[in-house]
C-alpha positions as CSV (number, residue, x, y, z in Angstrom):
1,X,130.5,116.8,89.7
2,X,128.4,117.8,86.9
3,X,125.0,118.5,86.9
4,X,121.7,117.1,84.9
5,X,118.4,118.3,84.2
6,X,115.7,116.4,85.6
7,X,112.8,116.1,82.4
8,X,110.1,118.2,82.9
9,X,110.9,119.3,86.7
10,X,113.2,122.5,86.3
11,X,115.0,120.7,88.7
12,X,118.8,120.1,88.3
13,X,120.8,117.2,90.0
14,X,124.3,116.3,90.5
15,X,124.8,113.6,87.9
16,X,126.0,110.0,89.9
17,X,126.5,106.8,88.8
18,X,123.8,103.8,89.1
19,X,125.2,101.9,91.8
20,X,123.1,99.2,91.2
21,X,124.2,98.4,88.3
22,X,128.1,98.7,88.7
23,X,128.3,101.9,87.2
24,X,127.2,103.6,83.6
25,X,129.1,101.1,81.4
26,X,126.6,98.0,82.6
27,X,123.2,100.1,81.8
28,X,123.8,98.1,78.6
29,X,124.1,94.8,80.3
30,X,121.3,95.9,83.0
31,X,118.7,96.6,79.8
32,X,119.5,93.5,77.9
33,X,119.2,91.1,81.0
34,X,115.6,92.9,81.8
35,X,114.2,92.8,78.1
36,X,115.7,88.5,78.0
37,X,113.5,87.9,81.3
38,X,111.0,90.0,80.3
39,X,110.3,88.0,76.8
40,X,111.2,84.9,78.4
41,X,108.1,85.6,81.1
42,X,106.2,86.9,78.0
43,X,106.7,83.4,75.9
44,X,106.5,81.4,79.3
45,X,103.3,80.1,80.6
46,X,104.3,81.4,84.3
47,X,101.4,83.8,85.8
48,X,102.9,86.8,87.3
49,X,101.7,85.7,91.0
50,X,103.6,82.5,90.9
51,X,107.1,84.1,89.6
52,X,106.5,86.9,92.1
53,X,105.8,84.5,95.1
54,X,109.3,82.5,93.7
55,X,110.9,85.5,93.7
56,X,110.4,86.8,97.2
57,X,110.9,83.1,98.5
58,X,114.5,83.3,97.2
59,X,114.8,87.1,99.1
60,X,113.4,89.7,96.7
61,X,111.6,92.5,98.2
62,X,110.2,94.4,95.4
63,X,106.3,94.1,95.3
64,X,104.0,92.6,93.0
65,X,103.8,95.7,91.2
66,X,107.1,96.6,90.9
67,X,108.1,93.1,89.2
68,X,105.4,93.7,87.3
69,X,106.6,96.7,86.0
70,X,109.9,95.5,85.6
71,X,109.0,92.7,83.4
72,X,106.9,95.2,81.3
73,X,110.5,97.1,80.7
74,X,108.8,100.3,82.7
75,X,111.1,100.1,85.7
76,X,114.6,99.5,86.5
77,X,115.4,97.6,89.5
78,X,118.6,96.8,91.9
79,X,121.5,94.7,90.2
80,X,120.9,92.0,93.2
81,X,116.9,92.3,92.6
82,X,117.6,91.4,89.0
83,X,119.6,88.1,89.6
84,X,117.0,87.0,91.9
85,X,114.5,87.6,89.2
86,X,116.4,85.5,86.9
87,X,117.2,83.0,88.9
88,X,113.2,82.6,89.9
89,X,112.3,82.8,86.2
90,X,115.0,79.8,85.1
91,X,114.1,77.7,88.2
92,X,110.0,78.1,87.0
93,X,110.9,77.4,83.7
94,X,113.1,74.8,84.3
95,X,110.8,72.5,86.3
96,X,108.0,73.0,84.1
97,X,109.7,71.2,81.6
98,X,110.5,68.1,83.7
């Protein structure tokens, strides 16, 4: 397995794949999926407190903080954690406009 430099640590690792995200050819998919739900949160009119409290209703368990994060493109987050953001942010969206 070959190993990686970890930025500014002096530290090397044994490179893996991102399991959350299916492996290294869906970073891609995992990146554009964050930065559409982040500008769609962005444009939206849905405070962060309300999408949050959606979002761990359907089963997420990241924070506040963390989703947060996430929708500022700072933080990458679990494949499963992702959908459920979605979801939360389509649902929101959705029956705001009925």
């Amino acid at each position: 397995m070959p190993s990686v430099a970890v930025r500014g640590t002096g530290i090397w690792r044994a490179a893996m794949n991102a399991d959350w995200t299916g492996g290294p050819d869906h970073l891609l998919e995992a990146d554009e999926q964050r930065r559409a739900v982040a500008k769609r949160f962005r444009d939206g009119e849905v405070p962060l407190i309300k999408l949050w409290t959606y979002y761990y209703g359907l089963g997420g368990d990241a924070d506040e903080m963390s989703l947060d994060a996430y929708l500022n493109e700072a933080l990458h987050l679990p494949a499963a954690q992702v959908g459920l953001i979605s979801t939360a942010m389509t649902e929101l969206t959705t029956d705001e406009g009925k």
